[in-house]
C-alpha positions, -999 to 999 in steps of 0.1 A, spaced: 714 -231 -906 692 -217 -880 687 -230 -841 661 -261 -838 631 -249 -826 630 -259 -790 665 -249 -788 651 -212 -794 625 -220 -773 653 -227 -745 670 -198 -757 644 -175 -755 638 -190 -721 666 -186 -707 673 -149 -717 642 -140 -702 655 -155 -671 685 -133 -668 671 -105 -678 650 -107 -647 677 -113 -627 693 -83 -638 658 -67 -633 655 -80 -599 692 -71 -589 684 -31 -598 647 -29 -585 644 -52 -556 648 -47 -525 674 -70 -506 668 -97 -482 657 -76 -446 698 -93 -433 717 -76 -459 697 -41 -452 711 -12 -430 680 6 -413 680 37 -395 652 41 -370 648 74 -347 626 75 -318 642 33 -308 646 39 -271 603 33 -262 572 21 -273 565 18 -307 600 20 -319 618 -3 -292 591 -27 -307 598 -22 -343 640 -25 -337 633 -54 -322 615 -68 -347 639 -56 -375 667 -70 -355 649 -104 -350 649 -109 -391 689 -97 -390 688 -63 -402 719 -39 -393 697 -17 -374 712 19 -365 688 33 -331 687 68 -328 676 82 -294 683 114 -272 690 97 -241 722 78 -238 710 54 -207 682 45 -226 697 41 -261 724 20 -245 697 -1 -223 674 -9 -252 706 -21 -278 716 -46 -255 686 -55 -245 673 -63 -281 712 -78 -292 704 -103 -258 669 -108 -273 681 -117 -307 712 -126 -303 714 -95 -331 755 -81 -327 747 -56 -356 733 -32 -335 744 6 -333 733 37 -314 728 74 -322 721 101 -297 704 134 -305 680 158 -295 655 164 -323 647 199 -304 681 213 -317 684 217 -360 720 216 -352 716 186 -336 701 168 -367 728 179 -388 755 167 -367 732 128 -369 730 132 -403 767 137 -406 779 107 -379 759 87 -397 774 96 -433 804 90 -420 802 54 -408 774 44 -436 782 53 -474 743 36 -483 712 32 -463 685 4 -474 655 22 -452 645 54 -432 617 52 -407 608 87 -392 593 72 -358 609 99 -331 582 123 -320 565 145 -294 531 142 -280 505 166 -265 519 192 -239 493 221 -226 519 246 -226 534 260 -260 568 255 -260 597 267 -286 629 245 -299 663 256 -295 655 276 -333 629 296 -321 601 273 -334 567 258 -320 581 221 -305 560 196 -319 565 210 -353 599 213 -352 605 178 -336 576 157 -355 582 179 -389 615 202 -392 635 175 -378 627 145 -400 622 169 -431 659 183 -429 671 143 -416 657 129 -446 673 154 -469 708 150 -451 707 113 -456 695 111 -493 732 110 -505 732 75 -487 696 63 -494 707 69 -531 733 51 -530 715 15 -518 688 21 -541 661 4 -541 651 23 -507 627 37 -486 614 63 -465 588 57 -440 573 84 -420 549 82 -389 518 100 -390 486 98 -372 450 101 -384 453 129 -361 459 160 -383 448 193 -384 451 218 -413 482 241 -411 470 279 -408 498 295 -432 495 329 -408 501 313 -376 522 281 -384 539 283 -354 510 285 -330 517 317 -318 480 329 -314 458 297 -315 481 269 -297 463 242 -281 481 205 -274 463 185 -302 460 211 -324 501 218 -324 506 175 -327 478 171 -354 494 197 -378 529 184 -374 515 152 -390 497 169 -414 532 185 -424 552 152 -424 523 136 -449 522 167 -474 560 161 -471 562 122 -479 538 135 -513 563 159 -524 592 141 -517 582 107 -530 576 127 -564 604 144 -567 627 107 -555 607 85 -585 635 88 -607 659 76 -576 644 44 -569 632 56 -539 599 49 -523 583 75 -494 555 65 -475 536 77 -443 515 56 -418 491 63 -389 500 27 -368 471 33 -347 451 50 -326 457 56 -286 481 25 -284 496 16 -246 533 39 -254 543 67 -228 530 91 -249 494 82 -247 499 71 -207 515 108 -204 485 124 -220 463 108 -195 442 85 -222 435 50 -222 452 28 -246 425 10 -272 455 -11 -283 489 -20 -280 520 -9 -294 532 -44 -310 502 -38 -340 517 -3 -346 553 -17 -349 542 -46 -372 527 -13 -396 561 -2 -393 579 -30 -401 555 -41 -429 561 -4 -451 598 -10 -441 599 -46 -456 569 -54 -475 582 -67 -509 542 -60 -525 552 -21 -516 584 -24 -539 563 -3 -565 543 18 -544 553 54 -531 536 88 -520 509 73 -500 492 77 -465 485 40 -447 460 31 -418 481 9 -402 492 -15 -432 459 -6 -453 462 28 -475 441 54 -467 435 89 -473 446 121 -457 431 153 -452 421 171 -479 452 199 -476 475 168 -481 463 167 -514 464 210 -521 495 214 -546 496 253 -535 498 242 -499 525 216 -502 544 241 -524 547 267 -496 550 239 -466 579 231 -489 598 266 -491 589 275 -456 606 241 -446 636 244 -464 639 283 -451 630 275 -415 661 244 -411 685 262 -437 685 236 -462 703 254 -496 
């Protein structure tokens, strides 16, 4: 004898239910407490902001910054702000490849998973061309080489606490890269060298977020604003047009949203999407960013 109706109705009902749960348990993301988030570029302006923020909601925040005064300074001063104990600290000079290795591989060692990425750590505008420890232009290597060989250190881990992400920070500054002079050797100028290393890290957040579908892993890239009050727009001699809270709230919105849970390989304005430049969107050009990238920090 078969189940009264409204029993199967129930049934029906309830199997649904659990099968959401289930769905929810494997897709989303987990309440911002129970997340580990690894931000670089924590000790100033935008960054301080956005750990502060993450730490307010309870997230085991992990600051990276290259000066140890500083990086010490800011964690307590957010943990007395927030009353946050879950803080920890990172040092390392994104100048140095060998530098970002030996990150990737503290980290690894204290954290099996990681819940979120944000690329924030960058250089601004500097007249003079200047090289990283490798030999390369310094904007591109810190702003691009860096987060690009970061990223791919630390996948083992964002695997692992999938359903993740991956933000990086862009600017609506860009420039197209010149594949003869990528390093800037014969046409440097200060915005120029910043504007294509943002260029590279969006190109980068297409490709990758591609190839990490099938992981569970969203990548995204945002510009969180234009000439906001941080050092490096007070260094570059330009007045602010805003302030660097609205940038960290882009931040922490890609970071936490649960709307983005779906969404992956896009360029935001602040916390609206947006569109790049057009060699963002050139297969043939991310293709050889891509081999020149994994040549020029060693990845296998």
């Amino acid at each position: 004898m078969g189940l009264p109706f409204l029993n199967l109705n129930r049934y029906a009902l309830l199997l649904v239910l659990s099968i959401k749960k289930i769905e929810s348990k494997h897709h989303g993301m987990k309440e911002v407490a129970d997340q580990t988030i690894l931000l670089t570029g924590a000790t100033d302006g935008i960054g301080e902001i956005t750990a502060r923020k993450l730490a307010e909601q309870g997230a085991h925040l992990l600051l990276h910054g290259r000066n140890p005064e500083k990086l010490e300074g800011v964690s307590t001063k957010i943990q007395e702000a927030t009353g946050n104990d879950t803080i920890e600290t990172y040092l390392a000079d994104f100048s140095a490849l060998a530098n970002v290795r030996q990150l990737a591989e503290d980290i690894l060692n204290d954290h099996n998973s990681l819940d979120v990425l944000i690329n924030n750590a960058g250089l601004g505008f500097e007249d003079e061309r200047q090289e990283s420890d490798d030999g390369y232009e310094l904007r591109f290597a810190v702003n691009y080489l860096a987060p690009f060989l970061l990223t791919h250190l630390l996948l083992p881990a964002l695997k692992k606490a999938a359903p993740s992400r991956i933000i990086n920070v862009s600017s609506a500054g860009q420039h197209p890269i010149d594949f003869d002079d990528v390093m800037l050797e014969n046409n440097y100028t200060a915005t120029r060298a910043y504007r294509q290393s943002k260029l590279a890290l969006i190109m980068f957040t297409i490709d990758l977020a591609e190839r990490l579908k099938e992981d569970n892993i969203s990548v995204n890239s945002l510009h969180p604003g234009t000439y906001l009050d941080t050092k490096m727009v007070r260094e570059a001699d330009i007045n602010p047009l805003g302030n660097a809270e609205t940038g960290a709230e882009a931040e922490v919105y890609l970071a936490t949203a649960p709307e983005l849970k779906n969404v992956t390989g896009k360029y935001f304005n602040k916390k609206q999407q947006a569109r790049a430049l057009d060699q963002a969107y050139k297969i043939d050009a991310r293709q050889k960013l891509w081999k020149l990238s994994k040549e020029w920090t060693g990845l296998k």
